[in-house]
C-alpha positions as CSV (number, residue, x, y, z in Angstrom):
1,X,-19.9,-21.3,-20.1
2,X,-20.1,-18.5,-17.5
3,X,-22.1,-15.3,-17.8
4,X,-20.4,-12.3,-16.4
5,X,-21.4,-8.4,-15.3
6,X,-19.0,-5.7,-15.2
7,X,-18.9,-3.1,-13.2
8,X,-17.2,0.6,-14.6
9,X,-17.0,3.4,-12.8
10,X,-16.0,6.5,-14.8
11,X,-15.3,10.1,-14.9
12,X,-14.7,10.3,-18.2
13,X,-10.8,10.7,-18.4
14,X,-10.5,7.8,-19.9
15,X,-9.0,8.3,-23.9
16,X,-10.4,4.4,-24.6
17,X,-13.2,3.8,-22.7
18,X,-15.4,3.7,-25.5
19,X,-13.6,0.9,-27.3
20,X,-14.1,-0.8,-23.6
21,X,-18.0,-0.2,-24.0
22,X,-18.0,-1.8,-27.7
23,X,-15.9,-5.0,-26.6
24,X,-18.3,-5.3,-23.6
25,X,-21.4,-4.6,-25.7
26,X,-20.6,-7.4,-28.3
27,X,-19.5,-9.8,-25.9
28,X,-21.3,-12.9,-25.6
29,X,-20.3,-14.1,-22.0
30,X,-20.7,-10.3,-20.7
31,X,-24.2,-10.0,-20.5
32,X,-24.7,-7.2,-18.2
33,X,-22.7,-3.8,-18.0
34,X,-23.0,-2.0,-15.3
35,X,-21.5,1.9,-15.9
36,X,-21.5,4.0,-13.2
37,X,-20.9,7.8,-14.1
38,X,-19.1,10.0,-11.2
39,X,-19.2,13.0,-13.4
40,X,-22.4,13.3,-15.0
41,X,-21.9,16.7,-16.7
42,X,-18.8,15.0,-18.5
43,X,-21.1,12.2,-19.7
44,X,-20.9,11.0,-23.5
45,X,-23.1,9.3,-25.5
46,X,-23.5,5.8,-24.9
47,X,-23.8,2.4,-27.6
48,X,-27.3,1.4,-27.8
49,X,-27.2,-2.0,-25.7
50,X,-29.6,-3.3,-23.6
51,X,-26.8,-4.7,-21.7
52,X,-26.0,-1.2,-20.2
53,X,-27.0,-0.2,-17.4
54,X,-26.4,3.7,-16.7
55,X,-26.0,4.4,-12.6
56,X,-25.5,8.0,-11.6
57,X,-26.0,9.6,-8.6
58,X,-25.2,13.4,-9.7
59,X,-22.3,13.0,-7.4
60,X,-18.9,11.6,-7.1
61,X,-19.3,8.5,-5.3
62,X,-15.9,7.4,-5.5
63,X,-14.5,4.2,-6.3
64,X,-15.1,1.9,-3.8
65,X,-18.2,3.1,-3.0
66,X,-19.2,2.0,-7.0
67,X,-17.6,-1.6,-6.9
68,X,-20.0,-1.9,-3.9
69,X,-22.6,-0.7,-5.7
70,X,-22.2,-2.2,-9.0
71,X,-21.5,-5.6,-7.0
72,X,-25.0,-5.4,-5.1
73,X,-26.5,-4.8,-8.6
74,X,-25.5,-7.4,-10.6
75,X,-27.5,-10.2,-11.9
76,X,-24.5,-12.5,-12.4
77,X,-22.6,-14.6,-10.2
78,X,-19.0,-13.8,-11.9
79,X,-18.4,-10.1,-11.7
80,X,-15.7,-8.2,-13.3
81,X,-14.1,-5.4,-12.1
82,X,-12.4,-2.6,-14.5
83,X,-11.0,0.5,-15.2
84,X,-12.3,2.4,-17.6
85,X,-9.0,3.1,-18.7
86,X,-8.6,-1.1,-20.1
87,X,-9.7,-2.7,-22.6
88,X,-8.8,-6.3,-23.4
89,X,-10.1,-7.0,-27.1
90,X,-11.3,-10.3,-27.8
91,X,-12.4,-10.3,-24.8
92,X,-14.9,-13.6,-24.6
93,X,-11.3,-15.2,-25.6
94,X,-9.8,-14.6,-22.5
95,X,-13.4,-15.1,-20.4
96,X,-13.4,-18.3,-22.3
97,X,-10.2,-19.5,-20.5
98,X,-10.9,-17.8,-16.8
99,X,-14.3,-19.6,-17.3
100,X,-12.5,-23.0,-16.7
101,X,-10.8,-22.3,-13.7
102,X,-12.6,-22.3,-10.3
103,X,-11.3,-19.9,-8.3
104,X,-13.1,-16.9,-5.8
105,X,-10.6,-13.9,-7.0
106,X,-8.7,-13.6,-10.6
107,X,-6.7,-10.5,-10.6
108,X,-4.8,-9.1,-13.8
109,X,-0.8,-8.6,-13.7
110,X,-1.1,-5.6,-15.7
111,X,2.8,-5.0,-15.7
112,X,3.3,-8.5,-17.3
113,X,1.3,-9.1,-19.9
114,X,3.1,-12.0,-22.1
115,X,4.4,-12.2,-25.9
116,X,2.6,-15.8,-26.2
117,X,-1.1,-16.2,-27.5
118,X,-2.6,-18.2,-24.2
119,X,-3.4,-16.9,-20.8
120,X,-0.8,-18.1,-18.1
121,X,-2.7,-18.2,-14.8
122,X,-0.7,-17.9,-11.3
123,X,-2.2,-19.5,-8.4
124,X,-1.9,-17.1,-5.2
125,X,-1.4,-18.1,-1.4
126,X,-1.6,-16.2,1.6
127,X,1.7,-15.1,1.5
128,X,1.4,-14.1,-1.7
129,X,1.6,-10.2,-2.6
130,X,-0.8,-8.5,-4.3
131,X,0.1,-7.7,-7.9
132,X,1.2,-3.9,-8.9
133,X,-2.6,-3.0,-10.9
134,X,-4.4,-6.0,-9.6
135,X,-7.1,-3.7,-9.1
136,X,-7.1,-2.8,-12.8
137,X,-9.1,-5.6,-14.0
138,X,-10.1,-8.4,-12.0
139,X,-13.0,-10.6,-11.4
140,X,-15.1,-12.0,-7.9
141,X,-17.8,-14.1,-7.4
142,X,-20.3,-12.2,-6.0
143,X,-20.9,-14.5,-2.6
144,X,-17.1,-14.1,-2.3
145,X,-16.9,-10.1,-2.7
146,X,-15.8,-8.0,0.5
147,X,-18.0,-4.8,0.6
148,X,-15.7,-2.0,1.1
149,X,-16.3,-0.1,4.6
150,X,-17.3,3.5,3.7
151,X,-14.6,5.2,5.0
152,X,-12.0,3.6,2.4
153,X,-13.3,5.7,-0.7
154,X,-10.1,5.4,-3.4
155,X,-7.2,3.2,-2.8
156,X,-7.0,-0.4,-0.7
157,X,-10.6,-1.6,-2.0
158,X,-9.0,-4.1,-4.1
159,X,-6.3,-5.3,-1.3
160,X,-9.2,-6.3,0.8
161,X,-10.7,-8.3,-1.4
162,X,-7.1,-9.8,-2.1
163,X,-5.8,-10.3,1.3
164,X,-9.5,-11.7,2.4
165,X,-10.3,-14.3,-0.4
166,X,-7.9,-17.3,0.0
167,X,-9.3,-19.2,-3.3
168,X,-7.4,-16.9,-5.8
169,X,-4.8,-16.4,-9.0
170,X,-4.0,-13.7,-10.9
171,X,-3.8,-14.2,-14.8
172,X,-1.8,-12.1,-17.5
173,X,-2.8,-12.1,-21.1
174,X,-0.8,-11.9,-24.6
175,X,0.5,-8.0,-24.9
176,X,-1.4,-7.7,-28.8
177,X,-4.3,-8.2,-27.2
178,X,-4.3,-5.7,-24.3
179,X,-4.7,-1.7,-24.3
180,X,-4.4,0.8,-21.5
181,X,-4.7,4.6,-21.8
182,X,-3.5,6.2,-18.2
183,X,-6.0,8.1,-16.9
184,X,-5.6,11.6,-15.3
185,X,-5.1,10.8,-11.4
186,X,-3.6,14.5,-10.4
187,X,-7.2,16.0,-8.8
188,X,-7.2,18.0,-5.7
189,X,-10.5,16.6,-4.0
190,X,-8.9,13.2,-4.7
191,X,-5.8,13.8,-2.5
192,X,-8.2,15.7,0.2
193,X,-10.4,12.1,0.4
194,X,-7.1,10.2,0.6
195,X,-5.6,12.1,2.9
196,X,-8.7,11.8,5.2
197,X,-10.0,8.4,5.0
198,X,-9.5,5.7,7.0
199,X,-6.9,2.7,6.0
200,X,-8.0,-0.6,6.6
201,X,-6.9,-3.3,9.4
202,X,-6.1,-6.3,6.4
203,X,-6.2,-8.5,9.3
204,X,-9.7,-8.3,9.9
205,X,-10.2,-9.5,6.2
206,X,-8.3,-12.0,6.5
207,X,-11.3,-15.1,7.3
208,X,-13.0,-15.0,3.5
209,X,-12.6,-17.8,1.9
């Protein structure tokens, strides 16, 4: 079975985020957490888990900028990437399926999560579009990850990495078994970055296999 790290960034908005540290803490195939906190004087206290480890730079560092770092710092080869605003309970359940699939990219169709109890799995082609929320929750194998050109510090991080890895599917899971709490989005100095940053060229992305 695979082992996998996930990577958090946070600012604390989240209303579920620690029933997302729990489920990752008693996970069995998650054996790393890495939590990156991009508001430090919002921080609250932690489960006591060796699994955990706590990034902060005492500044916002946005959230591309964290899946790069959280991707550079993880120990595993399979590397989730998630919200703090998710949590999928049961967890190793649905880890235990993804584990038998070989693909680069699995993304999450957040808006059609299913009334069954498996996990359907969609295989995606180039001409496939990206799933509304695929950035929500998704998983990359670290050799197969797109590092995230500075300049793109919010949106489009996870359409690079779906446009640019060809081996991919996206995956939805039975509705009972997955939470989402929305957080709060409306933030001045987030409209100022997105306003100024660059957008990316997906053609350039488009070679990754």
């Amino acid at each position: 079975m695979k082992n996998y790290t996930i990577v958090i960034p946070t600012m604390w908005k989240s209303l579920i985020i620690d029933q997302l540290l729990v489920e990752c803490v008693n996970s069995k195939l998650i054996t790393q957490v890495i939590l990156i906190d991009n508001d430090p004087s919002l921080k609250k206290k932690l489960p006591l888990s060796d699994k955990i480890n706590y990034i902060t730079k005492n500044k916002n560092l946005y959230v591309n900028p964290s899946w790069n770092l959280g991707v550079t710092m993880s120990l595993n080869e399979n590397i989730i990437i998630s919200n703090d605003d998710v949590n999928i309970k049961n967890i190793d359940l649905i880890l235990s399926e993804i584990s038998k699939k070989d693909y680069d990219l699995i993304g999450f169709d957040i808006h059609n999560s299913n009334k069954s109890k498996i996990v359907n799995f969609t295989e995606l082609n180039e001409t496939s579009k990206r799933p509304n929320g695929f950035g929500t929750f998704f998983i990359v194998k670290k050799d197969k990850f797109i590092e995230i050109p500075d300049g793109i510090k919010i949106w489009y991080g996870d359409d690079i990495q779906f446009y640019g890895i060809k081996n991919k599917a996206m995956f939805n899971v039975p509705s009972v078994i997955f939470e989402m709490s929305k957080t709060v989005k409306s933030n001045s100095e987030f409209k100022t970055v997105i306003d100024t940053m660059d957008r990316p060229n997906y053609r350039i992305y488009n070679s990754k296999t």
